[in-house]
C-alpha positions, 0 to 999 in steps of 0.5 A: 609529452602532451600535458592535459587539463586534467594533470594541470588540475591535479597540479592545481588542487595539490599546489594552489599554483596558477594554470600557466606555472602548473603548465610551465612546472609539468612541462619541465618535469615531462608530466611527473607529478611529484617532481612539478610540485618540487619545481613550484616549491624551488620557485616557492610559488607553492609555498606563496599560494599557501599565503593565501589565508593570512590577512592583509589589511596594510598596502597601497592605493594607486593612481595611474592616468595614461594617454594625456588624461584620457585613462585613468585607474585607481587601484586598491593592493593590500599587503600584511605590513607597512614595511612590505607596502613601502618596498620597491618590489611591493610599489613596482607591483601595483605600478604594474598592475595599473598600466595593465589595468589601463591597457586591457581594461579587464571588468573583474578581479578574478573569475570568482567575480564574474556574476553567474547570469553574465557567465550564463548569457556568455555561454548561451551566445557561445553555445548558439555560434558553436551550434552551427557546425552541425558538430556532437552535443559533446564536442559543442559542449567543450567548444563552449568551456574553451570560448568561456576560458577565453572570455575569462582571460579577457575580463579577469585581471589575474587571468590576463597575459602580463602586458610586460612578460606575455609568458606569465599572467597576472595570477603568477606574477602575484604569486611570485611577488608574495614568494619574493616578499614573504606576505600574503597580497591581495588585488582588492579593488580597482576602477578605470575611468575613460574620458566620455565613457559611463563607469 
């Protein structure tokens, strides 16, 4: 069964589980709606994403220097309890997310983050390449949101594949890691410094 943006998006709204287990969930339930939410809900990314509210004010800051000094990151994850910030699970998730951050140097947390002009621009230069085909304003039009979606997943943490696992992206091993330890946590802040380059 072809799965389309739209069930993804119905899965989404129902489920504030990430387009990749949105994804995964319709396929293995053949688009059935109600039997993806049961398959999210077994796996309890549902039940994580409904984490998403309580505050985090305990966690961790990280530090990572990769490459002989060259690349390093400085990472900020927040977590509800002290006991949960110690844990091993906990400490291997902020380890992960800052060898991903030193390998693919994303610019923002989430697409939330991203400034409007920069997205503007991006479209811009998108649309002005898609123009050249000669092909309906229609067609441009979606050509463009598909090269903004890339984009996304290039420049947002939480969108980009997971350097260890390339089925899953950041997004849903966050929220497979709040499913296993039970507490809201949030990516709060992060910097990565290269030698010889301007912050």
């Amino acid at each position: 069964m072809n799965i389309t943006a739209g069930m993804v998006q119905e899965l989404r709204r129902k489920t504030s589980a990430g387009i990749m287990d949105c994804k995964k969930a319709l396929k293995e339930t053949g688009g059935d709606l109600e039997k993806s939410i049961e398959y999210l809900r077994k796996k309890g990314i549902n039940a994580a994403a409904s984490k998403a509210h309580r505050k985090a004010l305990s966690g961790k800051i990280d530090s990572y220097i990769h490459l002989d000094g060259k690349i390093g990151v400085l990472l900020e994850v927040n977590c509800e309890t002290d006991f949960v910030a110690k844990t091993a699970e906990f400490s291997q998730f902020v380890k992960d997310l800052s060898l991903q951050i030193a390998a693919l140097d994303p610019k923002y947390i989430s697409q939330e983050n991203v400034p409007e002009e920069i997205i503007e621009k991006e479209k811009d230069i998108f649309r002005t390449q898609a123009e050249k085909s000669k092909k309906p304003a229609a067609v441009i039009e979606r050509i463009v949101e598909g090269k903004v979606g890339k984009y996304y997943e290039e420049v947002c943490l939480i969108e980009q594949s997971f350097i260890k696992d390339s089925s899953k992206n950041i997004k849903s091993l966050l929220l497979e890691t709040i499913a296993k330890l039970g507490e809201n946590i949030v990516i709060k802040r992060f910097v990565r410094f290269k030698l010889g380059e301007d912050i």
